[in-house]
PAVEXMAR-711157 format. One line per field, with one value per residue (C-alpha): residue number from 1; x, y, z; residue in one letter. Coordinates in steps of 0.05 Angstrom, whole numbers. Example, Ala and Ser with C-alpha at 12.3 -4.5 7.8 and 13.67 -1.06 7.14 Angstrom:
PAVEXMAR-711157
k: [1:2]
c1: [246:273]
c2: [-90:-21]
c3: [156:143]
r: [A:S]
end
This chain:
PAVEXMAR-711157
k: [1:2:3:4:5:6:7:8:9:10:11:12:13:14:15:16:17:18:19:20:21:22:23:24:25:26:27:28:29:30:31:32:33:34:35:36:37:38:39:40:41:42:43:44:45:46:47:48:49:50:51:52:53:54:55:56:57:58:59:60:61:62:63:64:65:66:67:68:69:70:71:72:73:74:75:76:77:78:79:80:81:82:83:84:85:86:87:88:89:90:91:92:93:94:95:96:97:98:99:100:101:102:103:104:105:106:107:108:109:110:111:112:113:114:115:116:117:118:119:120:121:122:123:124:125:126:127:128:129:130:131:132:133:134:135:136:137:138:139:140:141:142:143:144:145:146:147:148:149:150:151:152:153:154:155:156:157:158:159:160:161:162:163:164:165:166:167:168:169:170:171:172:173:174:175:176:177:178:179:180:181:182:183:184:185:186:187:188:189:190:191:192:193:194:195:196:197:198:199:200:201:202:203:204:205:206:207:208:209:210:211:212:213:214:215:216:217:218:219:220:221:222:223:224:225:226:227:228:229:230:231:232:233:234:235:236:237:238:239:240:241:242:243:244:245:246:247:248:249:250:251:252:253:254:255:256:257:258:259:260:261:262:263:264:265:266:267:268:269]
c1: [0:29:7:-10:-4:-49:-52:-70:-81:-23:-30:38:25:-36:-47:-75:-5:-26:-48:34:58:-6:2:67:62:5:34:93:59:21:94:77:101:87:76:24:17:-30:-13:-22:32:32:-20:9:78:123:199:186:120:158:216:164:135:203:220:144:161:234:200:155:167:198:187:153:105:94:58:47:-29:-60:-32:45:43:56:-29:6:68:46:116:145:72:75:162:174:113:138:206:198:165:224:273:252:206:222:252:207:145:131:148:144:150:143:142:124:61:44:63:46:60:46:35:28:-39:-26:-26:-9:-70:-126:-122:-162:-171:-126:-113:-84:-40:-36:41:27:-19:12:78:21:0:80:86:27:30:97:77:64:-18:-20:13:-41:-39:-46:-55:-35:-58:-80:-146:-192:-226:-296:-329:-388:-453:-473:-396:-386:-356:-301:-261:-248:-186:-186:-190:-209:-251:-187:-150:-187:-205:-119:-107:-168:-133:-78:-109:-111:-142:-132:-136:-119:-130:-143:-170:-238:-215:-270:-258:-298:-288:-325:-325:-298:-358:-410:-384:-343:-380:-323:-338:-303:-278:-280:-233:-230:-222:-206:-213:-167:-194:-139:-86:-73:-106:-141:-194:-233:-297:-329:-297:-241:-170:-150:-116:-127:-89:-101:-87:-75:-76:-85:-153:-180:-167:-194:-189:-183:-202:-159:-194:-170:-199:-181:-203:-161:-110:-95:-124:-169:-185:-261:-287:-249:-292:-266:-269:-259:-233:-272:-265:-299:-264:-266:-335:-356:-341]
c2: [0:70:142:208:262:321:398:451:530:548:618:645:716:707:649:637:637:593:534:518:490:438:416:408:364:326:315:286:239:210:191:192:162:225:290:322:400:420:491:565:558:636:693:742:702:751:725:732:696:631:637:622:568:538:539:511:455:436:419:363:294:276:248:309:329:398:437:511:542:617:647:627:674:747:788:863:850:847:847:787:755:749:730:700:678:629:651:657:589:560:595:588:520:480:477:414:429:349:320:251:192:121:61:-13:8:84:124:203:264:327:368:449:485:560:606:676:695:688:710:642:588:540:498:430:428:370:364:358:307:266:268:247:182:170:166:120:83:55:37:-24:-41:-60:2:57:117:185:258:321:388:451:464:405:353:364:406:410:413:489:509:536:482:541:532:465:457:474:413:374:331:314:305:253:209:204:182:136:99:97:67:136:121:188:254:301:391:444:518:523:521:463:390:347:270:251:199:217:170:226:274:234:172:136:66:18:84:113:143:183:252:287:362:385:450:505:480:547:605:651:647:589:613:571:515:496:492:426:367:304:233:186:105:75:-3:-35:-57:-1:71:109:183:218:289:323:393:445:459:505:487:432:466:414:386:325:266:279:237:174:152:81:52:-7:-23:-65:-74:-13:33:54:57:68:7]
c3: [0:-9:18:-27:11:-31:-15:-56:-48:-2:-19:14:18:42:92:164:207:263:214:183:244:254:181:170:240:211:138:174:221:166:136:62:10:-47:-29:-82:-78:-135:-151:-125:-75:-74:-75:-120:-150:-113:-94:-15:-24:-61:-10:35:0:-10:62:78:25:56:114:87:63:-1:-51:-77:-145:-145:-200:-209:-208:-242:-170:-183:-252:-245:-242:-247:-277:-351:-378:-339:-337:-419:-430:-366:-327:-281:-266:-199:-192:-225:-190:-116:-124:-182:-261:-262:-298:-316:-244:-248:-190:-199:-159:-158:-140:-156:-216:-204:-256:-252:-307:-309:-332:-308:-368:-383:-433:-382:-300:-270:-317:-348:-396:-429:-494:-544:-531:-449:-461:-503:-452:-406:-445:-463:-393:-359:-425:-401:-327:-312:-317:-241:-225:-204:-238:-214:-247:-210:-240:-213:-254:-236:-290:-250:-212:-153:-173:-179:-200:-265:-307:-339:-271:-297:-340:-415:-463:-410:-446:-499:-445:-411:-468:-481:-403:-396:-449:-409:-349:-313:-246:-204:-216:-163:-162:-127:-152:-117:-51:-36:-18:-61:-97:-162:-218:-287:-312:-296:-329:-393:-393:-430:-441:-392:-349:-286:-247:-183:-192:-120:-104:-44:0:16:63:89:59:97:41:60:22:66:78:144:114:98:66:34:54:-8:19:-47:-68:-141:-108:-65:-51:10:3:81:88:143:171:215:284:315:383:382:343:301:233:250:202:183:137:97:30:12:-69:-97:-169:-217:-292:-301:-254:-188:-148:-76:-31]
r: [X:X:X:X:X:X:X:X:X:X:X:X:X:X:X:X:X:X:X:X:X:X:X:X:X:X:X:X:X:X:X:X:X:X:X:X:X:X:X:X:X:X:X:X:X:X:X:X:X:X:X:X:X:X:X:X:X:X:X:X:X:X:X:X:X:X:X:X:X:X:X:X:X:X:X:X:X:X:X:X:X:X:X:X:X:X:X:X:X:X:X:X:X:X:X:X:X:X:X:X:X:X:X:X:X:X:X:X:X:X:X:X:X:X:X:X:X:X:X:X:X:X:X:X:X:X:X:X:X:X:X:X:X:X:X:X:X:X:X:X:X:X:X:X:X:X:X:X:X:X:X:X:X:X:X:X:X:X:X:X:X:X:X:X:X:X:X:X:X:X:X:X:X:X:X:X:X:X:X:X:X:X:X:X:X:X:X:X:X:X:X:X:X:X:X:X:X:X:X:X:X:X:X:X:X:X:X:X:X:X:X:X:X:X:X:X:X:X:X:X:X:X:X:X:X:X:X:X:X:X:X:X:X:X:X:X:X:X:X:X:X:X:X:X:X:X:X:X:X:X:X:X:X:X:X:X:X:X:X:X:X:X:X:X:X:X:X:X:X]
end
């Protein structure tokens, strides 16, 4: 069995202080085998904000797949936002834009979907995708096989669908060829878990797709900060929701929603 440790919407810059010493405690009790941070690890891409980060980040277990969200590219800086929109990103967190880990067990890539033409939404190229495919295609088929992007493949009911990531659809019918099983994001700052066979309804299909809350922005929009612990086998996955309380000061395991795999995806156990 291994351990995904996903956490998305750091938002250095803008974060609730007390919270970073609870979670980096919890994170490491958990002992993970991946850490998975899916993008906006800043609030407005400035240098202290990613020396922040990068301190934050050196303090949690590795392995880890990190990928950039719309918050890690330059808002007011048009210049730099347009030539060099992650250079900060790349220069305090990582050069990686295609992280990539793989075990017996677990493959996990990450792949980047900020971009400098629009402010919130992102998007999928053909060239990313097929690097996607390349990849999984290779793994072994008991290996279980895990997405990490910023802008989600789903939404909640009652979202709007153009917070989810551009060409999804293309995207999705490439990996579940590939055996994709998990897809984990972040952006909306709201802990949810759905089936890719709801939405795509791909014949012989359906993989998790897993929505971490904010780990530590003060912009909860609603919702406690908090983290997801994914417990991964070939045959069952059990996604655990870790919130903060702060009566307790600490971040508390809330709810755990086990699946199974059958031969046409994953489904509630």
């Amino acid at each position: 069995m291994r351990s995904i440790v996903h956490l998305s919407d750091l938002h250095f810059g803008r974060i609730t202080e007390r919270v970073i010493a609870p979670l980096i405690e919890a994170i490491t009790n958990i002992r993970p085998d991946v850490v998975a941070v899916s993008g906006d690890l800043t609030q407005r891409a400035r240098a202290r904000q990613f020396t922040q980060a990068r301190a934050f980040l050196d303090r949690l277990p590795t392995p880890q797949i990190v990928v950039p969200g719309n918050h890690d590219v330059p808002l007011h800086n048009v210049a730099v936002r347009f030539l060099r929109p992650l250079r900060n990103y790349r220069r305090y967190i990582t050069d990686d834009l295609r992280p990539f880990y793989h075990d017996a067990e677990i493959a996990v890539l990450g792949v980047n979907t900020a971009r400098s033409l629009t402010i919130k939404e992102g998007r999928l190229n053909e060239e990313q995708v097929a690097w996607m495919s390349d990849c999984l295609s290779a793994c072994d088929p008991g290996v279980v096989k895990i997405v990490v992007t910023h802008h989600p493949f789903d939404v909640p009911e009652g979202h709007d669908e153009r917070q989810m990531v551009g060409r999804a659809r293309m995207a999705m019918e490439a990996l579940a060829r590939c055996g994709a099983d998990l897809f984990l994001a972040g952006h909306l700052h709201v802990s949810h878990t759905s089936h890719s066979a709801t939405r795509y309804k791909i014949t012989g299909h359906s993989a998790l797709v897993v929505q971490a809350g904010t780990a530590a922005s003060a912009r909860g929009r609603g919702e406690a900060n908090s983290f997801n612990a994914v417990r991964i086998d070939r045959a069952q996955i059990e996604v655990d929701r870790f919130e903060w309380q702060p009566e307790r000061g600490e971040f508390h395991l809330v709810m755990s929603e086990p699946f199974r795999h059958t031969p046409e995806g994953w489904i509630p156990l």
